[in-house]
N, C-alpha and C positions, 0 to 999 in steps of 0.2 A: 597861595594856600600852603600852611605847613606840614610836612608829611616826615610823621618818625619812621615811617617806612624809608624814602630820601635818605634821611639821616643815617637809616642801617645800613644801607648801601653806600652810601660815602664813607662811613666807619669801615664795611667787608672789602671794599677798594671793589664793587662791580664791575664798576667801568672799565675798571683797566686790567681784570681778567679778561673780560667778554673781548678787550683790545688786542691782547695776548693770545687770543683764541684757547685759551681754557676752556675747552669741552666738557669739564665735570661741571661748570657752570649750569648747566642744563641735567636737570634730574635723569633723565631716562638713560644718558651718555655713564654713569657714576658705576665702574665697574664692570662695562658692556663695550668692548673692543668694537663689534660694527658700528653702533651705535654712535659711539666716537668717531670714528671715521666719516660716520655720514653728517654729522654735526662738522665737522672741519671740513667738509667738500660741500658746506655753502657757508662760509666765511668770507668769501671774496668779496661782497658787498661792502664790507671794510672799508677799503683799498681800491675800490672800483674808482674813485673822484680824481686820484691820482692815475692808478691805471691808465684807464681810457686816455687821457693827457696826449698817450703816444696814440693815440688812432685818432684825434683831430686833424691832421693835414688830410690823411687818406678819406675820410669820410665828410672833411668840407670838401676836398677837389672834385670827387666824385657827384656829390650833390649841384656842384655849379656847373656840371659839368650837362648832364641831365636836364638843368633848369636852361642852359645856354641851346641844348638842341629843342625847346619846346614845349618839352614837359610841362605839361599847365595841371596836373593831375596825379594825384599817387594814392592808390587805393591798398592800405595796409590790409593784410589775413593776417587775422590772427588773433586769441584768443587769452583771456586770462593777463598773465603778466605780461606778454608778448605783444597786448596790444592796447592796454589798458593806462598804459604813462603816455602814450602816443595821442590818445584821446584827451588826457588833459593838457599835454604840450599845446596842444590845435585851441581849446576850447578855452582855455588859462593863458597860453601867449600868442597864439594866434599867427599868422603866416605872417612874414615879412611884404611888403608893396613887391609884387612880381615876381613873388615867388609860388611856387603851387600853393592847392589844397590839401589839405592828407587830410582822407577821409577812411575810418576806422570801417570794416567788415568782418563783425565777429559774431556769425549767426548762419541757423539753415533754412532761416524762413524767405521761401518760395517766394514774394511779395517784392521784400528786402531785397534779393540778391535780383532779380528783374529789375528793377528801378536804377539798381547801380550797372546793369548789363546794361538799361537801353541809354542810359550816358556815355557809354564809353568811347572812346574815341581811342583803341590801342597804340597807334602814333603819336599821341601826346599824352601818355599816361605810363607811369612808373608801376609795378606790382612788388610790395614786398611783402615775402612769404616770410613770417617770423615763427618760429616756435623752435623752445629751447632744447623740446625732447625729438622733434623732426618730425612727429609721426602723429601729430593730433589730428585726428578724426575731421574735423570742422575744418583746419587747414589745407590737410592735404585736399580734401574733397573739393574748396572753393579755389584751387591751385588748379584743378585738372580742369574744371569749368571755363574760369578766366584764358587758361591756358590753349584750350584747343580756339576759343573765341580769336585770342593772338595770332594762332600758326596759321587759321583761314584769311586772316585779315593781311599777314605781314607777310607768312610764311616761317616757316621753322626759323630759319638761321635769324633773321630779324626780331620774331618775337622774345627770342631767348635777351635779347638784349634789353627787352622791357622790363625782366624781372629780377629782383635780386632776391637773395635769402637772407636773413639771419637766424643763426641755429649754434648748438652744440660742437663741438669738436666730432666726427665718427658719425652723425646721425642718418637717417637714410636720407632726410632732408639733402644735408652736404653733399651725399654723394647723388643724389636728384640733379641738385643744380648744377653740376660738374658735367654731367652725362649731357642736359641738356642746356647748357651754353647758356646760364645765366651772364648774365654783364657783371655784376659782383656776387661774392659769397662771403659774409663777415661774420667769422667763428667767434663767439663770444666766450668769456672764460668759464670752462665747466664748474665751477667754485659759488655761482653764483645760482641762487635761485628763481625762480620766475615770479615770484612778486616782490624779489627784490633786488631783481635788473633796472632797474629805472635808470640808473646813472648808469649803465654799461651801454652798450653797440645797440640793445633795444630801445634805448631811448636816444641813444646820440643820433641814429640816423633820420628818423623823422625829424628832428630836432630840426639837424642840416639842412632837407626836404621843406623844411616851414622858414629855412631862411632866418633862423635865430641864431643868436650869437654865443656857439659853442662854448665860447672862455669864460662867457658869462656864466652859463649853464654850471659848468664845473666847476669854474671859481668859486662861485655860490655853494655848491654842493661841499667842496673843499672848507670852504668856514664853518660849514653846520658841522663837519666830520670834527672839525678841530675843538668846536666848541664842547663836543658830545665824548673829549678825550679823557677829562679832567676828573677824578673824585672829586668832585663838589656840588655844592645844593644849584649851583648857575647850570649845571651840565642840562641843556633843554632835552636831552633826550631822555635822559633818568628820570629828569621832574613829570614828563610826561608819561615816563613808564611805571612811577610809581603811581601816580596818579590813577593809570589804569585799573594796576593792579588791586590798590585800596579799594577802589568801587566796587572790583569785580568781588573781593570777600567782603563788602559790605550788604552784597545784593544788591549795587547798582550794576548789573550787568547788560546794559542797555547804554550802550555809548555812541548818545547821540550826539550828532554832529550839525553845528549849526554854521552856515554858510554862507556869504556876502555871494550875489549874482555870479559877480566873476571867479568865483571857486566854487562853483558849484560842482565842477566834473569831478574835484580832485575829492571827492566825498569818495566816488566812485572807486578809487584806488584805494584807499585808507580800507572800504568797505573789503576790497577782496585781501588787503596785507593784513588786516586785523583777524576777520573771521575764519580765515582759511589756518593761519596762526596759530592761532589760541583754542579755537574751536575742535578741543578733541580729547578724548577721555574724561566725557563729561563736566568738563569744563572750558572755562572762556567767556569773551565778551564778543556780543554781537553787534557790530554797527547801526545806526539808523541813520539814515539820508534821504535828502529830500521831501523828509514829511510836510504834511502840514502847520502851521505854525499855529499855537495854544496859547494860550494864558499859563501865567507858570503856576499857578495852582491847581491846573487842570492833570497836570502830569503826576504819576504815581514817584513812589519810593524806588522802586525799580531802577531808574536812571541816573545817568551821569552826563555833562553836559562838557562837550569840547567848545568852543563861541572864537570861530574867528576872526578877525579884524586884517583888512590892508591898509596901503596906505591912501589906497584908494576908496575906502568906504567899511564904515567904522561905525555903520548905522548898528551892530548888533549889541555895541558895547550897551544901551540902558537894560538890552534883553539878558543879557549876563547877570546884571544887579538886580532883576528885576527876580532872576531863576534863585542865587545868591540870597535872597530877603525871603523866598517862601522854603528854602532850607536845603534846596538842593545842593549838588557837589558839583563844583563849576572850574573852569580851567579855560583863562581865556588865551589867545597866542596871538600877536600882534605879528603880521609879516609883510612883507611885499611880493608882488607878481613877478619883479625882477627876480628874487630870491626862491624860486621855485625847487634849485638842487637843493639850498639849504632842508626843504620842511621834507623831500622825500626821505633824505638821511635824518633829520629828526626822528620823521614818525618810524623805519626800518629799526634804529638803534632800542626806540621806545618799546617796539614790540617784540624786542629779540630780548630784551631785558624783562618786558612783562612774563613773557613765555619761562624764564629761567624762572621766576615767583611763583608761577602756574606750577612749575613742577613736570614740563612736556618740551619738548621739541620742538621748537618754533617753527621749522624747516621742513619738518615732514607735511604730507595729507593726505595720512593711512584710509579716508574714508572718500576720499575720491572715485576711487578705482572701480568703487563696485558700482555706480552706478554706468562706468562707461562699461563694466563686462556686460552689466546687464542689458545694453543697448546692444552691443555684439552680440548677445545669445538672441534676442528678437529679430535682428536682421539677419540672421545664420538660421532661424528656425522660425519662419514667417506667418506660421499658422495663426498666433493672436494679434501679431499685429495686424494683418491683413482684415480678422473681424473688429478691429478696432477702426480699421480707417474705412471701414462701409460708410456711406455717406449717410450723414442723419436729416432732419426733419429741421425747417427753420425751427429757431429758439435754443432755450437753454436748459441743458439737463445735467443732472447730478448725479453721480456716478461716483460709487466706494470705491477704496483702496484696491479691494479683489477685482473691478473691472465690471462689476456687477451694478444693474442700475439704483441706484436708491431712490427714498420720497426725500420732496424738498425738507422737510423736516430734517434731515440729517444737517444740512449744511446750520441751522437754528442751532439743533446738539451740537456740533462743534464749535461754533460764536461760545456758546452760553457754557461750554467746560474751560474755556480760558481761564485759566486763574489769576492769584495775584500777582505771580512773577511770572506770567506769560504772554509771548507777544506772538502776534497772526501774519505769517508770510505768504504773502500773497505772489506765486510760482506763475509765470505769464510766459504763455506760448504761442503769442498774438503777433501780428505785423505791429510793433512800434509806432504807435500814430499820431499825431499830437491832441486827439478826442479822445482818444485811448487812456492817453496819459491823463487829462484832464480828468475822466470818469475812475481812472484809477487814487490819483488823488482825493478825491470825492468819497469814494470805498475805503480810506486810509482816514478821512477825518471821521466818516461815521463810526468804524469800527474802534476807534478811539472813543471818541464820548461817551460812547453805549456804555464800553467797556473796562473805558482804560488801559487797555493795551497797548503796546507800541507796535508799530506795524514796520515792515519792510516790503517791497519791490524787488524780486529778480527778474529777469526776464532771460528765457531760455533760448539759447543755449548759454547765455553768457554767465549766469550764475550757479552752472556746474561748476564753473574752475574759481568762482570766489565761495558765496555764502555757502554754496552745497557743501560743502567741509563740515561748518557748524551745525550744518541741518541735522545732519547724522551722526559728529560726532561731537558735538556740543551738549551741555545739559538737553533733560529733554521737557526743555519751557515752550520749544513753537508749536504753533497749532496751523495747520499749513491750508493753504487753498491752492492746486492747481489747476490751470486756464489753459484749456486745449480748445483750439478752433477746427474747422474743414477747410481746406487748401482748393482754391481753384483749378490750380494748377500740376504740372507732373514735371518737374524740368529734372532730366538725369544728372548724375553725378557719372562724370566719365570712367570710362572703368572700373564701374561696378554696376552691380543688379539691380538699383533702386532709385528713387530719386530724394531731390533735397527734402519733400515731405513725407516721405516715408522716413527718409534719415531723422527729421525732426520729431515724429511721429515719436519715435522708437526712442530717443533720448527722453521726453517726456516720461514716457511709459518706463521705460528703466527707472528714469528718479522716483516716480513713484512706487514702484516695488522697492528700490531701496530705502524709502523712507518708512515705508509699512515694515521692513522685515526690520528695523530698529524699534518699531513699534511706536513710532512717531502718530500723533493726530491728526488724520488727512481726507480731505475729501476732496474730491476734483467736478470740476464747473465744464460742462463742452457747449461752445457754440457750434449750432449747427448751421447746416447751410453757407457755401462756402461766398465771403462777404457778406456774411450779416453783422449789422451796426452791433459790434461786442460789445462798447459801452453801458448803454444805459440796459442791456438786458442784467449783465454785470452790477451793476447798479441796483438793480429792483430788488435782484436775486439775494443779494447781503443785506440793504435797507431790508425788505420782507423778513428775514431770517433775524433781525436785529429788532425785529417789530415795531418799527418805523415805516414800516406802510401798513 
């Protein structure tokens, strides 16, 4: 596709400011000394493919080292960037023959973390505790749970040996694992930031743990970087950044992403680097993944289509011509599974160059914070949440922004004020099921048809540290639906006053105060009765309100 945008940028030599680390490259830096500063203290991701280069020996010996005493098992914490390449390292290239599992734990749903408790076997199982600031909420919490499970099983001096960290240089993390006899602590370089670690120590060490072939890994990553150096229209990371950008001032601000089986997870990542990104001062593009699949007539003006191809399965290319011929803006990207470093430095360079077009800070995510203060003020002052987790009545009720009950009619008004450049996220604070998922899909193709809308999927906690960025500080196009259930269960979080569902409780109820006080459109869905079939109630409840029952 031709892009005179492309072109302006291979004329201004972007590329190889942004290479240069020219910080005036990004609007909000131009004339603002911190602002500069903190734009150049996440530039490392540059240089990361090289970098890391010198922490391959130490981070293969150590992984065969672990795999040689046992290790059948590595249960990553962690959160956001910290554990989101790790997920598609596992689900995109998959473990080596005899080598562990890595199975991702980035949640405080009661359900979840039981299911991965009653597997464990702390003797054959690895813990890595990743997070780049040491102190997330959801990490350290599911640190001290795993943790005290170890020291009864093993005993202190041995358990210490099951876990490793990666973190920050200074964080309280680092000095955690220091006190308590982790087996490794691998300080990543502060330069980089958390969804755009992929190629640094938070993705090399799963990497290793899956038994993949690190030179590959970085090799790969090292071509994309070199490829992404050049002023010119070949540079794939420009083409794709300009591409972004064109859509997003066209009002295709909907970039969706279409996905062959075996990349499917890496949606997942693109989702949290783009929207967290861009998404802020009112502008940005917001991902879509995983949807339903449409007729390409069926889809509005609204979108932009990414259409990937491997070389493994290329079934999507007629769907590209097909979006192509009823007028859409398309952008297809041919890659291989081997090439995985390549497309994560792709798509980082893409959105650090979109973000400079945007006129914003790719790096920052000023609107993060409030929803995690707001979880801290409810667990520090327990008065609403406590009437909030009274147990309800089987079924499904509707429930304002204020906390206050509503008529089902509410959840119809908000379907029916979607506009034309509005799409309906759907906020899940459910056990992950695979009925769940299916009935969620289901709610994603109707609320489309009805509507036209694009939909999204977070599911919480995990899409505080991605889409929740755009929720709040993105245009204010979404119409939001949040999905709270009733826990069966009370399982403590060690060393503190609460437990994991109250924890989860109170993050819910946070984001949606901080989406109300943006003034976002929101209404929240609760299943009651702790294990009732959330699907098809879910179901009835949207279908109803869409007047389709």
């Amino acid at each position: 596709m031709k892009s005179a945008l492309l072109d302006e940028w291979v004329r201004d030599g972007l590329a190889g400011r942004i290479w240069r680390r020219d910080a005036t490259v990004f609007a909000p830096a131009r004339g603002h000394d911190d602002v500069t500063r903190a734009v150049l203290n996440r530039l490392g991701w540059l240089t990361s493919p090289e970098d890391m280069q010198a922490e391959v020996e130490r981070v293969r010996a150590f992984a065969e080292s672990a795999r040689a005493e046992g290790v059948d098992r590595v249960l990553l914490l962690g959160m956001g960037g910290s554990s989101l390449c790790a997920e598609v390292l596992r689900e995109v290239g998959g473990a080596a023959p005899g080598w562990p599992d890595v199975v991702v734990l980035d949640t405080t749903d009661e359900v979840a973390i039981a299911r991965e408790t009653a597997r464990l076997d702390p003797a054959r199982t690895i813990f890595i505790v990743a997070s780049k600031s040491g102190s997330t909420i959801e990490v350290t919490s599911l640190e001290s749970h795993f943790r005290k499970i170890a020291d009864a099983a093993l005993g202190a001096g041995e358990a210490g040996r099951r876990f490793v960290a990666i973190t920050d240089p200074d964080t309280q993390l680092a000095a955690h694992a220091r006190e308590h006899g982790y087996r490794e602590l691998f300080i990543n370089p502060p330069d980089i930031g958390g969804r755009f670690s992929a190629l640094s120590l938070f993705g090399l060490v799963p990497a290793a743990l899956l038994g993949q072939d690190l030179d590959n890994f970085l090799g790969s990553a090292r071509d994309g970087a070199a490829g992404c150096r050049e002023d010119a229209p070949t540079n794939p990371g420009l083409a794709l950044g300009a591409f972004m950008l064109e859509s997003a001032k066209a009002g295709r601000d909907k970039l969706t992403l279409l996905l062959p089986p075996s990349f499917k997870a890496f949606g997942l990542w693109v989702e949290q680097l783009v929207a967290e990104s861009t998404g802020k001062h009112g502008v940005g593009l917001i991902p879509v993944t995983g949807e339903p699949a449409f007729d390409a007539k069926a889809y509005r003006d609204d979108r932009a289509f990414v259409v990937i191809s491997t070389d493994e399965d290329n079934s999507l290319e007629p769907t590209a011509g097909a979006l192509e011929n009823a007028g859409h803006r398309v952008l297809t990207i041919g890659t291989r599974r081997a090439h995985l470093g390549a497309e994560f430095f792709r798509w980082e360079f893409a959105t650090a160059a979109a973000g400079a077009g945007l006129g914003i800070n790719p790096f920052d995510e000023p609107n993060v914070k409030e929803a995690k203060d707001r979880t801290s003020a409810l667990l520090a002052d327990r008065d609403a949440l406590v009437r909030d987790l009274a147990p309800r009545a089987p079924g499904l009720s509707v429930i304002a922004a204020d906390g206050l009950a509503a008529s089902p009619e509410a959840l119809a008004q908000l379907l029916g004020a979607a506009g034309s450049r509005d799409y309906v996220g759907l906020l899940v604070w459910l056990t992950p099921e695979p009925a769940l998922d299916d009935a969620l899909q289901r709610v994603r193709e109707a609320i489309t048809r009805k509507t036209g809308a694009a939909t999204t999927v977070g599911i919480g906690p995990r899409y505080l540290h991605s889409t929740g960025q755009y929720h709040k500080g993105g245009p204010d196009t979404g119409v939001f639906i949040v999905i709270t259930g009733d826990d069966a269960t009370e399982t403590p979080v060690p060393g503190a006053d609460y437990s994991f569902s109250v924890l989860k409780r109170a993050q819910a109820l946070g984001d949606l105060q901080a989406l109300a006080a943006h003034g976002r459109r929101v209404v929240r869905l609760h299943v009651g009765g702790a294990g009732s079939n959330a699907g098809p109630l879910i179901e009835q409840a949207v279908e109803t309100a869409l007047g389709l029952r």
